[in-house]
Structure formats: C-alpha cells, structure tokens
MMTF fields as JSON, N, C-alpha, C and O atoms, coordinates in Angstrom:
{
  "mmtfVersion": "1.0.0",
  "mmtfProducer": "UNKNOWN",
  "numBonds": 379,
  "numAtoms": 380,
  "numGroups": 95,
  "numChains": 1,
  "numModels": 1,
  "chainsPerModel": [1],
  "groupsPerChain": [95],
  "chainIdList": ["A"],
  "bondAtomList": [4, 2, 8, 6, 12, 10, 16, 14, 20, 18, 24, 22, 28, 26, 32, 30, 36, 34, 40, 38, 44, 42, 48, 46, 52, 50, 56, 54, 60, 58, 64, 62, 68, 66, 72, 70, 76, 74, 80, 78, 84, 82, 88, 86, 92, 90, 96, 94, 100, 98, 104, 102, 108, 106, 112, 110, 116, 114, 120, 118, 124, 122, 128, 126, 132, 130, 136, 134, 140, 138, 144, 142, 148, 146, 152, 150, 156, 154, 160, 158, 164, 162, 168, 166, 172, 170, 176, 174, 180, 178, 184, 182, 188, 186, 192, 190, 196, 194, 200, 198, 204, 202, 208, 206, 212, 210, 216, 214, 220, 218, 224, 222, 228, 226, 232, 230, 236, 234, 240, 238, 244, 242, 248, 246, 252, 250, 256, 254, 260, 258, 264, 262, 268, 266, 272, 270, 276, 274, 280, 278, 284, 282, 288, 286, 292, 290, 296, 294, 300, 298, 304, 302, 308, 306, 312, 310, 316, 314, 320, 318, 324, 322, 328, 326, 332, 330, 336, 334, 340, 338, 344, 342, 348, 346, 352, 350, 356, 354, 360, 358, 364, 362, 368, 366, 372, 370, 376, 374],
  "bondOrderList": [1, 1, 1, 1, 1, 1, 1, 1, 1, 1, 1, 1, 1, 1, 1, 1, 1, 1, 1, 1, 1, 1, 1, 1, 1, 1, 1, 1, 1, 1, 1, 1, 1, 1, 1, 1, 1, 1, 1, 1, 1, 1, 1, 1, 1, 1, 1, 1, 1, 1, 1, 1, 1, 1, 1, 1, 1, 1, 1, 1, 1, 1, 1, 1, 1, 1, 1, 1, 1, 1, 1, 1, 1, 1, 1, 1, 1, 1, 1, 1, 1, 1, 1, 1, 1, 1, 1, 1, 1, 1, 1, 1, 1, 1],
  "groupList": [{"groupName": "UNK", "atomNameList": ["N", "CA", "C", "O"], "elementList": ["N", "C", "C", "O"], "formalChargeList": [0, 0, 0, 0], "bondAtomList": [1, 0, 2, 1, 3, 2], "bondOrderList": [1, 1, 2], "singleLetterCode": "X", "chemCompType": "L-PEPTIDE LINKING"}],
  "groupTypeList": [0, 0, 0, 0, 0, 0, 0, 0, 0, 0, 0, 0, 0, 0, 0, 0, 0, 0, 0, 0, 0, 0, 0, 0, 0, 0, 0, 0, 0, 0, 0, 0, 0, 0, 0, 0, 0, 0, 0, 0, 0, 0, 0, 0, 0, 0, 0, 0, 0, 0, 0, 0, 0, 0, 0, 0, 0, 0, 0, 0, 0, 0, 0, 0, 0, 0, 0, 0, 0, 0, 0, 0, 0, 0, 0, 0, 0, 0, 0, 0, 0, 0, 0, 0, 0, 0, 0, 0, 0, 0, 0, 0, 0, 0, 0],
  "groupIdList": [1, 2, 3, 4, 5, 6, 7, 8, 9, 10, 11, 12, 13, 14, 15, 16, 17, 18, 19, 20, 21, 22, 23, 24, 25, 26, 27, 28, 29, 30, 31, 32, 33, 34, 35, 36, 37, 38, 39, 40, 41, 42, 43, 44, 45, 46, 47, 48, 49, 50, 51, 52, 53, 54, 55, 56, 57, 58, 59, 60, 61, 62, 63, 64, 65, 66, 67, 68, 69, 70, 71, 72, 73, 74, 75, 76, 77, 78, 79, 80, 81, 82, 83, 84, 85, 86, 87, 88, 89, 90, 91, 92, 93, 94, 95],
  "secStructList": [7, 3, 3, 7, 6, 6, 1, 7, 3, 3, 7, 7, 7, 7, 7, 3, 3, 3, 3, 6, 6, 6, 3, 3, 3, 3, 1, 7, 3, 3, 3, 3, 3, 3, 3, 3, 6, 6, 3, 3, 3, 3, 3, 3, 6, 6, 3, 3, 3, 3, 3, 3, 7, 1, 1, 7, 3, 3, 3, 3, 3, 3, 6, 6, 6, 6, 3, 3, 3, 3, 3, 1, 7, 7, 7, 3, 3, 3, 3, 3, 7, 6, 6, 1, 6, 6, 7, 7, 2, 2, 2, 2, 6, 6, 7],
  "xCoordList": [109.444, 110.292, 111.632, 111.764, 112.574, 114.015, 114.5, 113.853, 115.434, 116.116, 117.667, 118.643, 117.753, 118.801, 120.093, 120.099, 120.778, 121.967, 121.68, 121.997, 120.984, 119.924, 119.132, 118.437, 118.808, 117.789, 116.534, 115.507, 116.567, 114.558, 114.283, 115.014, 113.173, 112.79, 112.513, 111.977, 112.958, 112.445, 112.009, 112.098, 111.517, 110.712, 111.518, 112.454, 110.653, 111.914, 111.418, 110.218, 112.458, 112.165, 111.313, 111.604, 110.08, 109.046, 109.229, 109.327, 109.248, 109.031, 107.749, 107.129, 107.696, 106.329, 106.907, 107.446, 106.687, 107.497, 105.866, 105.461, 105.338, 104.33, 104.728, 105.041, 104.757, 105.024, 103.903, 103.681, 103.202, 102.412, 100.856, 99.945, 100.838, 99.499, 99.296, 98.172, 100.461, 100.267, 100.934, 100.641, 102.331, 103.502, 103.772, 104.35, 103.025, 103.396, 104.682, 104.664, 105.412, 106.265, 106.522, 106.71, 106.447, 106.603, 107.251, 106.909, 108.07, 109.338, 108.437, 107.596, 108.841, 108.435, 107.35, 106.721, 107.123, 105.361, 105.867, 107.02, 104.965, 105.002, 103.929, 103.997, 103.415, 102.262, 101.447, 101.568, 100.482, 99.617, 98.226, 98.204, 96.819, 95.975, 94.634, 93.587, 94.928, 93.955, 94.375, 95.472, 93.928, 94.098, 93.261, 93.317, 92.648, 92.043, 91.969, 92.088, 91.775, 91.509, 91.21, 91.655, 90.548, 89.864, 90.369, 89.943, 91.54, 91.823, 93.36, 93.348, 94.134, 95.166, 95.44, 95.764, 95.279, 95.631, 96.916, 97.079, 98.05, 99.173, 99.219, 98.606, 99.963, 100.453, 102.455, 103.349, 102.309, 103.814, 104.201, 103.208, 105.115, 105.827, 105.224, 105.391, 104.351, 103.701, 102.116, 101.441, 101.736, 100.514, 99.579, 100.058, 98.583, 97.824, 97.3, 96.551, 97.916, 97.91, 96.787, 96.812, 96.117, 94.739, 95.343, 95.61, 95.43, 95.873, 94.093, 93.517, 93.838, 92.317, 92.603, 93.277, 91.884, 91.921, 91.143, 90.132, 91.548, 91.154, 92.271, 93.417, 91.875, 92.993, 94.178, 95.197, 94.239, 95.182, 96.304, 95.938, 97.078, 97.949, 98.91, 99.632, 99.291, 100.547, 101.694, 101.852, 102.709, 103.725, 104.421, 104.37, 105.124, 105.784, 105.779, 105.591, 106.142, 105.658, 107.342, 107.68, 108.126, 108.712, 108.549, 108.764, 108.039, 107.994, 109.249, 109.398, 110.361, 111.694, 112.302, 112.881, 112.193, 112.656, 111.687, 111.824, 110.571, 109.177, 109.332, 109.54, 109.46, 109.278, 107.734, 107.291, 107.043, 105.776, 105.938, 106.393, 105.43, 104.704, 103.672, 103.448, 102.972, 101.854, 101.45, 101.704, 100.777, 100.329, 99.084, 98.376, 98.575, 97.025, 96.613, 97.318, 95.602, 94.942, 94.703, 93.873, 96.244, 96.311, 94.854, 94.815, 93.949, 93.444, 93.208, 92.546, 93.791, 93.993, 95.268, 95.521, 95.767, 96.825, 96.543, 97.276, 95.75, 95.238, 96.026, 96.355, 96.367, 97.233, 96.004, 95.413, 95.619, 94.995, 96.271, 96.897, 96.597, 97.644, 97.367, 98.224, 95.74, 95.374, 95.847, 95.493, 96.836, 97.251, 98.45, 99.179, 98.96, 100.287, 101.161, 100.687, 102.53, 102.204, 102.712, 103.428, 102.139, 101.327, 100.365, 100.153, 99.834, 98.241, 98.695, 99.749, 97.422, 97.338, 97.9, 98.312, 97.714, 98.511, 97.228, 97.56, 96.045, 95.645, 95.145, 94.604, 95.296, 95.735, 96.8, 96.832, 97.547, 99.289, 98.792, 99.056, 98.337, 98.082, 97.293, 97.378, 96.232, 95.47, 95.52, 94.769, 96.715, 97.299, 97.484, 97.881],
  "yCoordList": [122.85, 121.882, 121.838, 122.182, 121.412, 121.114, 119.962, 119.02, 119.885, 118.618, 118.236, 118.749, 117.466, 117.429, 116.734, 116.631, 116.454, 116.063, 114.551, 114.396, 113.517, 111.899, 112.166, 111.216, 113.467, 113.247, 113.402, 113.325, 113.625, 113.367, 115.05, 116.04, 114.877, 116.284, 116.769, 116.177, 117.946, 118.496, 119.866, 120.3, 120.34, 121.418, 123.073, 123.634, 123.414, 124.991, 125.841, 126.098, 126.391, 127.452, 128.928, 129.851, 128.826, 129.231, 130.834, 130.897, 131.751, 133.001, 134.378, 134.201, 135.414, 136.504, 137.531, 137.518, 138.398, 139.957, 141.027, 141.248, 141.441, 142.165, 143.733, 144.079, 144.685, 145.845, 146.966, 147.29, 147.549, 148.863, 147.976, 148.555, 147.235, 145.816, 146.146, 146.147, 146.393, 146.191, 145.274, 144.682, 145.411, 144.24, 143.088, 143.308, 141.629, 140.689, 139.77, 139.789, 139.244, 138.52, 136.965, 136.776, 136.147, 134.891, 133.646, 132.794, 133.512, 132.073, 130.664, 130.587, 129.822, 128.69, 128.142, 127.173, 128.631, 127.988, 126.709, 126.499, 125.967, 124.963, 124.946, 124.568, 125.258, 125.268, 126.71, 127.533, 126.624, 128.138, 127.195, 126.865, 126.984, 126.228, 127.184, 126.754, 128.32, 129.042, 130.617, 130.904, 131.468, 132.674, 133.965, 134.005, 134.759, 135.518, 137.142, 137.112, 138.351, 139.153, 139.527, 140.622, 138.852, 138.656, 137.634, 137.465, 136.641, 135.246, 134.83, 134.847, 134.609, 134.212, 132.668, 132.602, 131.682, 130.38, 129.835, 129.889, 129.164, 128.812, 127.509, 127.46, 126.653, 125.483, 125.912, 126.198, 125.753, 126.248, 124.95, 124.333, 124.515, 123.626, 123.292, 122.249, 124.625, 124.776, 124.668, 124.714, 124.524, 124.567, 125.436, 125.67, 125.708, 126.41, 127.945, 128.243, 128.627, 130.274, 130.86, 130.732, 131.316, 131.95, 133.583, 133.984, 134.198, 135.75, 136.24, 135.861, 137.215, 137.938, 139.137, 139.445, 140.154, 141.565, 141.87, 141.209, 142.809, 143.535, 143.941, 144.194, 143.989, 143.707, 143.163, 143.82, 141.697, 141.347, 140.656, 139.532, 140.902, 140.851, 139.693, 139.884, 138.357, 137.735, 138.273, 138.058, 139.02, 139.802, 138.425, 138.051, 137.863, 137.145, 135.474, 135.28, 134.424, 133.106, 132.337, 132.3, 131.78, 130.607, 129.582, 129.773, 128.127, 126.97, 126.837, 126.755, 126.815, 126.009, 126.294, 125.491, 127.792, 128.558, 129.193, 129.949, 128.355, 128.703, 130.022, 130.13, 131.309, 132.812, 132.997, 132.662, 133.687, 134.732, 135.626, 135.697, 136.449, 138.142, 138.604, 138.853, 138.836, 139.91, 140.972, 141.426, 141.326, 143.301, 143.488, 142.52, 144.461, 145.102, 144.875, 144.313, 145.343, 145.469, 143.8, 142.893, 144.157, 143.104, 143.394, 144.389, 142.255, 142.75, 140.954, 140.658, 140.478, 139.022, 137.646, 137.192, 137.366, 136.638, 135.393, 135.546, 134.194, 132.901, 131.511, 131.168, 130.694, 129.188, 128.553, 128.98, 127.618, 126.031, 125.065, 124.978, 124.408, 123.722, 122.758, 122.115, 122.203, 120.937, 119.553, 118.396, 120.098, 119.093, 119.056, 118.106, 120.31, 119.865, 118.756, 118.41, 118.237, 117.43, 117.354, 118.161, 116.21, 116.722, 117.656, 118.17, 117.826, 118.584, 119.828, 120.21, 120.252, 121.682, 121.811, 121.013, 122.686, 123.208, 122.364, 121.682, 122.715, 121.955, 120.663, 120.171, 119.982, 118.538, 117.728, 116.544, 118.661, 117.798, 118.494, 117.75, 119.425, 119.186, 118.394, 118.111, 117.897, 116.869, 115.395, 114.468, 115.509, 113.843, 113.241, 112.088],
  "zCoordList": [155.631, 156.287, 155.563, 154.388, 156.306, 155.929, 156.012, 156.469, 155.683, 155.919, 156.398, 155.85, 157.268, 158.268, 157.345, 156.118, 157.942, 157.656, 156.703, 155.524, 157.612, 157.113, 156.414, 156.054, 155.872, 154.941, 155.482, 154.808, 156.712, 157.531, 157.283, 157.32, 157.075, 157.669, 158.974, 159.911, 158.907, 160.806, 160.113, 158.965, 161.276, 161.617, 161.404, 161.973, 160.36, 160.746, 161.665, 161.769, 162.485, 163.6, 163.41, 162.648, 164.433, 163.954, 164.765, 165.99, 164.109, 164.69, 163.88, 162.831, 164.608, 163.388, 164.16, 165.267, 163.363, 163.524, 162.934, 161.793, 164.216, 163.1, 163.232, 164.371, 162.266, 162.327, 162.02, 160.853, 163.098, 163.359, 162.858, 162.268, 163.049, 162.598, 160.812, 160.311, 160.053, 158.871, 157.964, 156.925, 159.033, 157.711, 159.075, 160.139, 158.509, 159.507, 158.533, 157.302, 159.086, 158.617, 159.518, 160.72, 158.534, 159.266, 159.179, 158.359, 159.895, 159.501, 160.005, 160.9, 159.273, 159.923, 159.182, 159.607, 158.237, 157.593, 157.021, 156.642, 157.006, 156.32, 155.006, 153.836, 155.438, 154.047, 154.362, 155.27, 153.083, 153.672, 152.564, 151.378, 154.196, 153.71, 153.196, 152.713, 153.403, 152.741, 152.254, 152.731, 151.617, 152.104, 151.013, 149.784, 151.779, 150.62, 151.629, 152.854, 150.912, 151.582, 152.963, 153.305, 153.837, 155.316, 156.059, 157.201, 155.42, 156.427, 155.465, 154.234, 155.969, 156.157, 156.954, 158.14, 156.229, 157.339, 156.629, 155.41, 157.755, 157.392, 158.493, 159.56, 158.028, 159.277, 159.319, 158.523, 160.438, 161.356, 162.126, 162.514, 162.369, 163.316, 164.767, 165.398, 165.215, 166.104, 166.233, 167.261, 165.017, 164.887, 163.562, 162.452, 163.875, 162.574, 163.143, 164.073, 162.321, 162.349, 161.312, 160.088, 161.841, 161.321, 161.745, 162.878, 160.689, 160.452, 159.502, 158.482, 160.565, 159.739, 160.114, 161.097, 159.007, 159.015, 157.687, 157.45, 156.832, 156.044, 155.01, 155.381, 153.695, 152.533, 152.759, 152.545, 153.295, 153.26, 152.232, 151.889, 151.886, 150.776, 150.847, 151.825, 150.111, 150.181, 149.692, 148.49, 150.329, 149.635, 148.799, 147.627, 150.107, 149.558, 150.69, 151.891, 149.311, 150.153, 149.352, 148.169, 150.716, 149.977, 150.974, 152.171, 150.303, 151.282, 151.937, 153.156, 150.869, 150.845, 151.887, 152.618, 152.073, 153.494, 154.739, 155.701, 154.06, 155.61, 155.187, 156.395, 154.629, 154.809, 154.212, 153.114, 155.393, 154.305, 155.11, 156.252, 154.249, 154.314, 154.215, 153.03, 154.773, 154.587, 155.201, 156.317, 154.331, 154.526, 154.625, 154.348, 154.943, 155.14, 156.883, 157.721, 157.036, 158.532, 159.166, 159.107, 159.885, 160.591, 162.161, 162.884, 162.226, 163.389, 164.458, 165.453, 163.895, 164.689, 164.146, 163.03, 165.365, 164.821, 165.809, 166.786, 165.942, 166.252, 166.212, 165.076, 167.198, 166.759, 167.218, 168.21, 166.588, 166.767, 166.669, 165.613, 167.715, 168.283, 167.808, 167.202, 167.941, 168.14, 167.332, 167.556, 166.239, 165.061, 165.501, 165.217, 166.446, 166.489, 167.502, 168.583, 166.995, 168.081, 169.735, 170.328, 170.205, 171.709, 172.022, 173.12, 171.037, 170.987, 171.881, 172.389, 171.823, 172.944, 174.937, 175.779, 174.912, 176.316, 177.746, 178.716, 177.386, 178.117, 178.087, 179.077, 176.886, 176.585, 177.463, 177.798, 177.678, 177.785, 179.675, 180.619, 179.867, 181.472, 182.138, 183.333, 181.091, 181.896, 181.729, 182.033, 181.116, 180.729, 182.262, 182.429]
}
C-alpha cells in the first residue's frame, strides 16, 4: 500500500506479467501470506493470489512498492476475491 497526498492509504495498481510459465512478476502485493517451494500466496488490492508449481523461488519482494518475483514451474495462477472488497463477482450479481 501507498499513501496519498492525506496520508490514507490506497491501493497500489495491481498487474502480473508471466514469462514462458517460469518468471512471474507482480505489482500490487500487499503482503505475501505464505510461500514455500509448491505455493506462493500473496494479498493484492484485488484479492488473494495463490501461485503453485514446482521450485518456486522468491527472486525478489518489496512491500513499499508492491513488486515480487518469482521463478520456477509456474503451473497455476488463482484469486480468492472473497476478502476483497465487495466480495466476489457472483456476490455483487446476486445482491
């Protein structure tokens, strides 16, 4: 997260760049709530990103600027919305 002009925090703009399913790159994290070889979990502005594969690597992590990296056999890239807010897509249609 950042902070605006008042001092509040807002949300940094969330984007992922994955290259040949080995180098994923990702703006926007806010935190990273787990991560070991086989699972990758991060919370994003948008929700919670579950990254799984095989040797997966933290290249590189900065909160300050939402950037991570990682490497190895990317073979799934997952959002659970459900924390984020206005919840999920079919939450907000059956309101």
């Amino acid at each position: 997260m950042e902070r605006d002009g008042n001092g509040e925090r807002r949300a940094l703009p969330h984007g992922l760049s994955l290259q040949e399913r080995q180098k994923l790159a990702i703006s926007g994290v806010s935190d990273v709530v787990n991560f070991d070889e086989t699972q990758v979990i991060v919370a994003t502005g948008l929700g919670t990103l579950t990254i799984r594969g095989s040797g997966l690597h933290v290249d590189q992590l900065s909160l300050e600027s939402g950037e991570l990296r990682v490497t190895g056999s990317i073979d799934l890239l997952e959002y659970d919305d459900s924390r984020a807010p206005g919840g999920g897509f079919f939450r907000r249609l059956f309101q």
